[in-house]
Predicted model as a PDB file, atoms N, CA, C, CB and O in Angstrom, pLDDT in the B-factor column:
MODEL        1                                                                  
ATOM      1  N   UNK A   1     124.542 135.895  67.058  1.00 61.00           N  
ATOM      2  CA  UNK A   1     124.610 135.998  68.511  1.00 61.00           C  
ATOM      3  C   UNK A   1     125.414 134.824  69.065  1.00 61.00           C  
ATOM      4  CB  UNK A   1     123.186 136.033  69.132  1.00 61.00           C  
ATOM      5  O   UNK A   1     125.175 133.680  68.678  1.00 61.00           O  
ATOM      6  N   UNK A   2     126.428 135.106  70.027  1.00 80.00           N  
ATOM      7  CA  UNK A   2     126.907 133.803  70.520  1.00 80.00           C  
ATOM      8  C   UNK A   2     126.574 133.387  71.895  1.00 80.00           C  
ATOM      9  CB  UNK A   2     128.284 133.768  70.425  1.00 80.00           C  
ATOM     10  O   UNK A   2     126.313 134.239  72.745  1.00 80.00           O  
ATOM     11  N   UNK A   3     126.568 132.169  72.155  1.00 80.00           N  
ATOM     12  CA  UNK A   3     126.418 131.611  73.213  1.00 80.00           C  
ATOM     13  C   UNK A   3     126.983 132.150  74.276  1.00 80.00           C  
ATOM     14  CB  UNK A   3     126.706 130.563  73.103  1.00 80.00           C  
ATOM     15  O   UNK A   3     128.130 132.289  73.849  1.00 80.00           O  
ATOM     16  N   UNK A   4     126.997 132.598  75.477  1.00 79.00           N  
ATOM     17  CA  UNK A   4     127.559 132.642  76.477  1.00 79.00           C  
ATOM     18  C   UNK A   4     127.023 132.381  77.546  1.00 79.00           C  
ATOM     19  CB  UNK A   4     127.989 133.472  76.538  1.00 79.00           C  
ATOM     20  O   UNK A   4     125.817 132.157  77.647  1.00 79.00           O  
ATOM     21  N   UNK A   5     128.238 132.366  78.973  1.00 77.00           N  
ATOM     22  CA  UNK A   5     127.492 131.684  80.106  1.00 77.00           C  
ATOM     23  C   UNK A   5     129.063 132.759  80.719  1.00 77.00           C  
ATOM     24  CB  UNK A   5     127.171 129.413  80.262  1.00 77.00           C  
ATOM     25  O   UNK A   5     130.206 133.013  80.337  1.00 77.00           O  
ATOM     26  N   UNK A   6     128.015 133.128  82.015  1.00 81.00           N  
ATOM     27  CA  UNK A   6     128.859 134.103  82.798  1.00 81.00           C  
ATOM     28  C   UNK A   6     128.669 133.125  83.961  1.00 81.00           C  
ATOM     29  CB  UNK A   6     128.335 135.844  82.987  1.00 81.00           C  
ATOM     30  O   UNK A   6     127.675 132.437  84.191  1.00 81.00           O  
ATOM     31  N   UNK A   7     130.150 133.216  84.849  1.00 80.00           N  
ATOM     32  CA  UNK A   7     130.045 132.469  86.310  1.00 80.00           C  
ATOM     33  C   UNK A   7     130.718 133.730  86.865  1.00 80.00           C  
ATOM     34  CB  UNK A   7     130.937 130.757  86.623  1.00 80.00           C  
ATOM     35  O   UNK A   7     131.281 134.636  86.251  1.00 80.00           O  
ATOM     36  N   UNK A   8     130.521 133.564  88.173  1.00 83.00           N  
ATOM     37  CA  UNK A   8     130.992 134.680  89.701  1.00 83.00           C  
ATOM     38  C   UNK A   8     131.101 133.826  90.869  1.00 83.00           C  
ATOM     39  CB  UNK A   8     129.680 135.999  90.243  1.00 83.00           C  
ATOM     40  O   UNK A   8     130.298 132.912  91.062  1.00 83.00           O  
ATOM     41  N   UNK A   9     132.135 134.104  91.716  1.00 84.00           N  
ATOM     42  CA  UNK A   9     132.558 134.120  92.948  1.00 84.00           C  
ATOM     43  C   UNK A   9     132.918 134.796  93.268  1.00 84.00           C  
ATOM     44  CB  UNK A   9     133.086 133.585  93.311  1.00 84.00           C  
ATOM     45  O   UNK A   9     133.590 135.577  92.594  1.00 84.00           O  
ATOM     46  N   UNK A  10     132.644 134.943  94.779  1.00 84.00           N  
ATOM     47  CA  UNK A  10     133.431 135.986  95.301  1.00 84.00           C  
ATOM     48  C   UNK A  10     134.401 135.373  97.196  1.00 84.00           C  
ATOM     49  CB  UNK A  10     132.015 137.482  95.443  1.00 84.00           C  
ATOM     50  O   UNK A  10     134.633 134.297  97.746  1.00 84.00           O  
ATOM     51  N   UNK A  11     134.565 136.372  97.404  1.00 84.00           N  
ATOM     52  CA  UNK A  11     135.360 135.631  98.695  1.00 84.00           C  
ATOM     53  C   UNK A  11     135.383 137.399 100.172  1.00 84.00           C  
ATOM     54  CB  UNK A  11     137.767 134.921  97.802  1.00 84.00           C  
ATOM     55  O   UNK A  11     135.612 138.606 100.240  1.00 84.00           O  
ATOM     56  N   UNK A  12     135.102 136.613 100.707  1.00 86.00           N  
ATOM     57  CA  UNK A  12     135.121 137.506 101.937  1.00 86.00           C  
ATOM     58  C   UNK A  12     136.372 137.858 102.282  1.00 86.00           C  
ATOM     59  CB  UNK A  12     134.528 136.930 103.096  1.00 86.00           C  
ATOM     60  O   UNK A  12     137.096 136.936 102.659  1.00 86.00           O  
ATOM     61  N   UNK A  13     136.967 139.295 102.245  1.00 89.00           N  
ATOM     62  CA  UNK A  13     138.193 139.566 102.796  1.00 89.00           C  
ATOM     63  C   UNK A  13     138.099 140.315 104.160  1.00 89.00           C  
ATOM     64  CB  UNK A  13     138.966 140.321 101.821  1.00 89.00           C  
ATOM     65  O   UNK A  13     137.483 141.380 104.210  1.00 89.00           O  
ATOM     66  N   UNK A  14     138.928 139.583 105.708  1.00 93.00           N  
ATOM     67  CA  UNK A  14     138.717 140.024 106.707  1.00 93.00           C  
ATOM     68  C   UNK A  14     139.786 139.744 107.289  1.00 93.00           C  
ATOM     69  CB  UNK A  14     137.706 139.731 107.201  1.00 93.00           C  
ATOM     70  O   UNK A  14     140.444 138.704 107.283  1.00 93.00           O  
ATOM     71  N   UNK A  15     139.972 140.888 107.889  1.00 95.00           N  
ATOM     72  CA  UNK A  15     141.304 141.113 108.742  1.00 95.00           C  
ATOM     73  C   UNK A  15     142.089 139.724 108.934  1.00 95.00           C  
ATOM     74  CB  UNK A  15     140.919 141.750 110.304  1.00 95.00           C  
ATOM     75  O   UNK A  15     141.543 138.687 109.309  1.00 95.00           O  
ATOM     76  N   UNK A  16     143.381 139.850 108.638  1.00 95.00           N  
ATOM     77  CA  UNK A  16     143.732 138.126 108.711  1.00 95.00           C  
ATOM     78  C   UNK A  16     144.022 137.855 107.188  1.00 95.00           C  
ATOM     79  CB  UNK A  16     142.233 136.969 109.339  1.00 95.00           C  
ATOM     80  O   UNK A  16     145.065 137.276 106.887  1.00 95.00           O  
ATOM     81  N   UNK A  17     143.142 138.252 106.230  1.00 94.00           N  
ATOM     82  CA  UNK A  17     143.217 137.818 104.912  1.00 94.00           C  
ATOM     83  C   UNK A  17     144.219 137.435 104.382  1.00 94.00           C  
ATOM     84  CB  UNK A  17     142.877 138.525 104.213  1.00 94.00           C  
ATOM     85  O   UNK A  17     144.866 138.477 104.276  1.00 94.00           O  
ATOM     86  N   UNK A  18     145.040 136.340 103.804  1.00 94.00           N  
ATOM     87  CA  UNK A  18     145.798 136.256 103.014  1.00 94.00           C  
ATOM     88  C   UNK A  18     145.759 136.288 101.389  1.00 94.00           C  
ATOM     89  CB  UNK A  18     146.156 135.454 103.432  1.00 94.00           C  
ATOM     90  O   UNK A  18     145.533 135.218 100.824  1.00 94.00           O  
ATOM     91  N   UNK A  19     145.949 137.355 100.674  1.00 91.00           N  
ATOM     92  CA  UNK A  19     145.876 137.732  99.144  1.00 91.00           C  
ATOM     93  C   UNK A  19     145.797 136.361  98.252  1.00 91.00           C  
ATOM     94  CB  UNK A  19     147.295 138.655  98.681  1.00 91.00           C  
ATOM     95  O   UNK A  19     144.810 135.919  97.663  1.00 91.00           O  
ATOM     96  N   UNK A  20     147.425 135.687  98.335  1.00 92.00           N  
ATOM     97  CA  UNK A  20     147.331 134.400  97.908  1.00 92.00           C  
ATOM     98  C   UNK A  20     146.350 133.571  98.160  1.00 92.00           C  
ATOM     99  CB  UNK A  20     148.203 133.859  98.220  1.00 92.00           C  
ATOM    100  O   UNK A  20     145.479 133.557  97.289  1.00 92.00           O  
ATOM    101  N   UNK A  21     146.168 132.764  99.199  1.00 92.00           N  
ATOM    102  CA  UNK A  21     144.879 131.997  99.659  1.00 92.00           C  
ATOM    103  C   UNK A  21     143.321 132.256  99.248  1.00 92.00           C  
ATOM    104  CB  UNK A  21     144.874 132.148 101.033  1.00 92.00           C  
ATOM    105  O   UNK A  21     142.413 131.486  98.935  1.00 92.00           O  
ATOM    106  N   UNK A  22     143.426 133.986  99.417  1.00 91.00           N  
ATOM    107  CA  UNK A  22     141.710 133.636  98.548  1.00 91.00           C  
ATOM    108  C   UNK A  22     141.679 133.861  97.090  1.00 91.00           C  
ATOM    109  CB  UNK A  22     140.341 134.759  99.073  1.00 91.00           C  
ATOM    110  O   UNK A  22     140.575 134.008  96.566  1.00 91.00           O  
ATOM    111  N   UNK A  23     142.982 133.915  96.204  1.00 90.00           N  
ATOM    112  CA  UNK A  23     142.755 133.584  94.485  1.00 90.00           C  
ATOM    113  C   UNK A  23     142.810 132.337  95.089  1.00 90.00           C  
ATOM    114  CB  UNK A  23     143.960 134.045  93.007  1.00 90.00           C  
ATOM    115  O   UNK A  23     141.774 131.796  94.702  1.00 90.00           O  
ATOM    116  N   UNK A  24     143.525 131.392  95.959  1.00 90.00           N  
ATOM    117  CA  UNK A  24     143.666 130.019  95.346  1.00 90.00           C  
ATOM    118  C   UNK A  24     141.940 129.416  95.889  1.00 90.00           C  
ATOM    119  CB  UNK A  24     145.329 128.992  96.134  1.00 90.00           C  
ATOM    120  O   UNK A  24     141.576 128.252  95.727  1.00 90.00           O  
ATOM    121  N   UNK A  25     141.176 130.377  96.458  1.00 90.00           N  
ATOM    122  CA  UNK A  25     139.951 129.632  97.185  1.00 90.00           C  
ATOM    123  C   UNK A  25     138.558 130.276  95.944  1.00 90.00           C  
ATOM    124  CB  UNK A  25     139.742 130.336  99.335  1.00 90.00           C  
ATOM    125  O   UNK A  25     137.536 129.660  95.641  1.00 90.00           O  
ATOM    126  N   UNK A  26     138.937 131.494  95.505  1.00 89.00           N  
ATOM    127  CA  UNK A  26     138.783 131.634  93.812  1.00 89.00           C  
ATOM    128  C   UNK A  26     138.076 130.777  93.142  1.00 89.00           C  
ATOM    129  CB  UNK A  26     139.979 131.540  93.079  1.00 89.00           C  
ATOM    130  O   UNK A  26     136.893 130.512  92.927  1.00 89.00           O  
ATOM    131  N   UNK A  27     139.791 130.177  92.693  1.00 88.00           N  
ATOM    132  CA  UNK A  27     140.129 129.848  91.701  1.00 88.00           C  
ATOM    133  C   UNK A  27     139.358 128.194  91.744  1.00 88.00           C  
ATOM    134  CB  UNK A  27     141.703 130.118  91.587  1.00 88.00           C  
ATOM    135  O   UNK A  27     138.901 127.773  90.681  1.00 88.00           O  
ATOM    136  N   UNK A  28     139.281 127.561  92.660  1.00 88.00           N  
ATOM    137  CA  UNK A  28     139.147 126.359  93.456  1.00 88.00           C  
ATOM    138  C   UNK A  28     137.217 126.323  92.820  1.00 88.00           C  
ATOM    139  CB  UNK A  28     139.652 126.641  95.600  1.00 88.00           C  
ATOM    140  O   UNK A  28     136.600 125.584  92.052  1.00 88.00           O  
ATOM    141  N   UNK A  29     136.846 127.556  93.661  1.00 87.00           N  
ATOM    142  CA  UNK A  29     135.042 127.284  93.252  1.00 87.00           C  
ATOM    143  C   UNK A  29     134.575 128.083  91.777  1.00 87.00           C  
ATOM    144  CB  UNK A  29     133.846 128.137  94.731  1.00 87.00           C  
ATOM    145  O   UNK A  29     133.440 128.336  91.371  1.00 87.00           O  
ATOM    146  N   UNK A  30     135.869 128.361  91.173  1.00 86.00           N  
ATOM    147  CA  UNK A  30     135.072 128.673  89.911  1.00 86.00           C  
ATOM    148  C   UNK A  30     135.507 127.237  89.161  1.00 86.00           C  
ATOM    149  CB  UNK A  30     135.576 130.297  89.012  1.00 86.00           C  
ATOM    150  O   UNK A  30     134.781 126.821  88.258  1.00 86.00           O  
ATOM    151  N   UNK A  31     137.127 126.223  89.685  1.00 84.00           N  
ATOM    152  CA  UNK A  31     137.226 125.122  88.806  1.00 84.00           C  
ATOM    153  C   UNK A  31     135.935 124.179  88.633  1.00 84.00           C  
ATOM    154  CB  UNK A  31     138.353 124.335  89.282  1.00 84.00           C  
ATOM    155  O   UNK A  31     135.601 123.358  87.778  1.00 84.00           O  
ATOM    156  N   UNK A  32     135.156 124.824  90.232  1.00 82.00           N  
ATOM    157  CA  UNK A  32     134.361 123.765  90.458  1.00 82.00           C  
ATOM    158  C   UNK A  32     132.973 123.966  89.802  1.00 82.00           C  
ATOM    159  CB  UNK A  32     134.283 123.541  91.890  1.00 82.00           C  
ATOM    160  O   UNK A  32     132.111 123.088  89.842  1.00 82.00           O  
ATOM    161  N   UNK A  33     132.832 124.927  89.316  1.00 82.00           N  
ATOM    162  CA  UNK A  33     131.861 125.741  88.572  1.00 82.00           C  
ATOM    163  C   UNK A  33     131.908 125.405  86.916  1.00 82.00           C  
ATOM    164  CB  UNK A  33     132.217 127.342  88.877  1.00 82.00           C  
ATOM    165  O   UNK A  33     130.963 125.133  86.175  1.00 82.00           O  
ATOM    166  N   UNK A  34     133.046 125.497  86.668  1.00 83.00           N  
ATOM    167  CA  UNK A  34     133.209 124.845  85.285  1.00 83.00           C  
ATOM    168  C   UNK A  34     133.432 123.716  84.576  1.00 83.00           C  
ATOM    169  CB  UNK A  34     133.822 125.198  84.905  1.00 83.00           C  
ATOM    170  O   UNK A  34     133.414 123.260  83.432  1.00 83.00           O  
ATOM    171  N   UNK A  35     133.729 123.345  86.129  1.00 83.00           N  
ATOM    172  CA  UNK A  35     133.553 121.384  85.645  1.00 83.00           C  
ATOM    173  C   UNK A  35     132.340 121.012  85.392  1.00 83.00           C  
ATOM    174  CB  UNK A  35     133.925 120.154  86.854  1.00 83.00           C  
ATOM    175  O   UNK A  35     132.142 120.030  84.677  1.00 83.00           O  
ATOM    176  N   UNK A  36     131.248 121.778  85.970  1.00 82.00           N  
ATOM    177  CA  UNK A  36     129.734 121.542  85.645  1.00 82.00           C  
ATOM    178  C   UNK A  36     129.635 121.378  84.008  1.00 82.00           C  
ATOM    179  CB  UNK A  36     128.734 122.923  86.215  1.00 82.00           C  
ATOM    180  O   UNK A  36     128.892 120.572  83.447  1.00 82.00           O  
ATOM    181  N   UNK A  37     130.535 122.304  83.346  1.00 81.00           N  
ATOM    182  CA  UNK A  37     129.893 122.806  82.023  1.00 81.00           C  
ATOM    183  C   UNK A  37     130.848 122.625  80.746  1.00 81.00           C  
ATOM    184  CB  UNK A  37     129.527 124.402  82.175  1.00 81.00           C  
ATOM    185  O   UNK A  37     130.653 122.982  79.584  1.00 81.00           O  
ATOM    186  N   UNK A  38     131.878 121.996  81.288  1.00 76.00           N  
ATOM    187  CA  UNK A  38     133.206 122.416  80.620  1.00 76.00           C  
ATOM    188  C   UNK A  38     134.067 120.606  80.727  1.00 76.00           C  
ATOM    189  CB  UNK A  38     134.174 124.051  81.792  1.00 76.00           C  
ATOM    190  O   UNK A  38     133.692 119.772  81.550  1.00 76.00           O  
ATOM    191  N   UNK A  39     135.343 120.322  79.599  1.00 71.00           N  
ATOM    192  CA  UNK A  39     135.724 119.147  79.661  1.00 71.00           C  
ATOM    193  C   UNK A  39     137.338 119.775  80.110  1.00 71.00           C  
ATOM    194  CB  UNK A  39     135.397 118.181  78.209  1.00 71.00           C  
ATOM    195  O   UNK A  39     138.317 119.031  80.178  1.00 71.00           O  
ATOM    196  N   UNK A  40     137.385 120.978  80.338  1.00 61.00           N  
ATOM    197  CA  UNK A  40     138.624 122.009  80.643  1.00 61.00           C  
ATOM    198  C   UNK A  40     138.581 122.623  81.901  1.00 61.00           C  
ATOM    199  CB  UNK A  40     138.704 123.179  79.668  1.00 61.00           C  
ATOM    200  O   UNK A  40     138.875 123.817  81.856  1.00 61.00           O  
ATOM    201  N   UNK A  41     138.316 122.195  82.975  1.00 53.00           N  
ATOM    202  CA  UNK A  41     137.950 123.680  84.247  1.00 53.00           C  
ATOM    203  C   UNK A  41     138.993 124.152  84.625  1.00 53.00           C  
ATOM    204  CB  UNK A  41     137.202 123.415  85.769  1.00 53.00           C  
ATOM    205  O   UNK A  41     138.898 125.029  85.483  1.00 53.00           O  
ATOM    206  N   UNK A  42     140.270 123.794  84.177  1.00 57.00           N  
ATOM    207  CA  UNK A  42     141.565 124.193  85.112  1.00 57.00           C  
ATOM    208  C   UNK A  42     141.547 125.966  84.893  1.00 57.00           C  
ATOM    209  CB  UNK A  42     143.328 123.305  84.420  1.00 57.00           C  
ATOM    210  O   UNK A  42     141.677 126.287  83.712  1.00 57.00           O  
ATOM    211  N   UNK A  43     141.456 126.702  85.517  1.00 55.00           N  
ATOM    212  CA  UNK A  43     141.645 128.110  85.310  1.00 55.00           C  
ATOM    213  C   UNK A  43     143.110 128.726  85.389  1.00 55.00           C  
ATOM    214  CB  UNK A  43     140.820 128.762  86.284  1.00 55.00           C  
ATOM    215  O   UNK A  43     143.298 129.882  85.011  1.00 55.00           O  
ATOM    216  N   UNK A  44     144.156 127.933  85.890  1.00 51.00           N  
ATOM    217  CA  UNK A  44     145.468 128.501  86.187  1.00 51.00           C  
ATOM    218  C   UNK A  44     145.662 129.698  86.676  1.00 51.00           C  
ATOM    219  CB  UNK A  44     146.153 128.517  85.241  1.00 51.00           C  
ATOM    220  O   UNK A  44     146.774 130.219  86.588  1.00 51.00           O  
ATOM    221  N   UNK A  45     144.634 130.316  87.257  1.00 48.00           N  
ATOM    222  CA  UNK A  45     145.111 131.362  88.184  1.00 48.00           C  
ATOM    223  C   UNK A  45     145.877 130.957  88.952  1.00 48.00           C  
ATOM    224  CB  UNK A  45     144.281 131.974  88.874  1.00 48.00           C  
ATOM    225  O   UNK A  45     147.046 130.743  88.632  1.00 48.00           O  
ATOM    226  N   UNK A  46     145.216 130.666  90.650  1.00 45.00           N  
ATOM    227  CA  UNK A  46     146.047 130.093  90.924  1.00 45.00           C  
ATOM    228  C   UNK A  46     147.118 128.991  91.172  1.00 45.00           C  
ATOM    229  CB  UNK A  46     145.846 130.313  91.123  1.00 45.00           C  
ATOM    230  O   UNK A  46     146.977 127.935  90.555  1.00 45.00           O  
ATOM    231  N   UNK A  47     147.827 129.088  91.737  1.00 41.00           N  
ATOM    232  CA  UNK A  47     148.870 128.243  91.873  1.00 41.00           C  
ATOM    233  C   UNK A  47     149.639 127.683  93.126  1.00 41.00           C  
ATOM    234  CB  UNK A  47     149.619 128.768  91.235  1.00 41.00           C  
ATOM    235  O   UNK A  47     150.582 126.906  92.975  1.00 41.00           O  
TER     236      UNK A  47                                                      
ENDMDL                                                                          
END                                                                             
């Protein structure tokens, strides 16, 4: 059996939304999610 650990975010899309901006707002609270657990959090989504 292997170890795993699942993380989730999500982001509210509302009129106005910009596509880009919420991967980079994403990408931002899952880096921040895996810095908890991880010596790697960079996800390179976005950019």
């Amino acid at each position: 059996m292997k170890d795993e650990v699942q993380l989730f975010a999500g982001a509210g899309i509302v009129p106005g939304s910009v596509a880009t901006h919420e991967w980079q707002e994403l990408d931002k609270k899952m880096s921040t999610l895996l810095s908890l657990i991880s010596d790697n959090p960079s996800l390179g989504v976005a950019s």
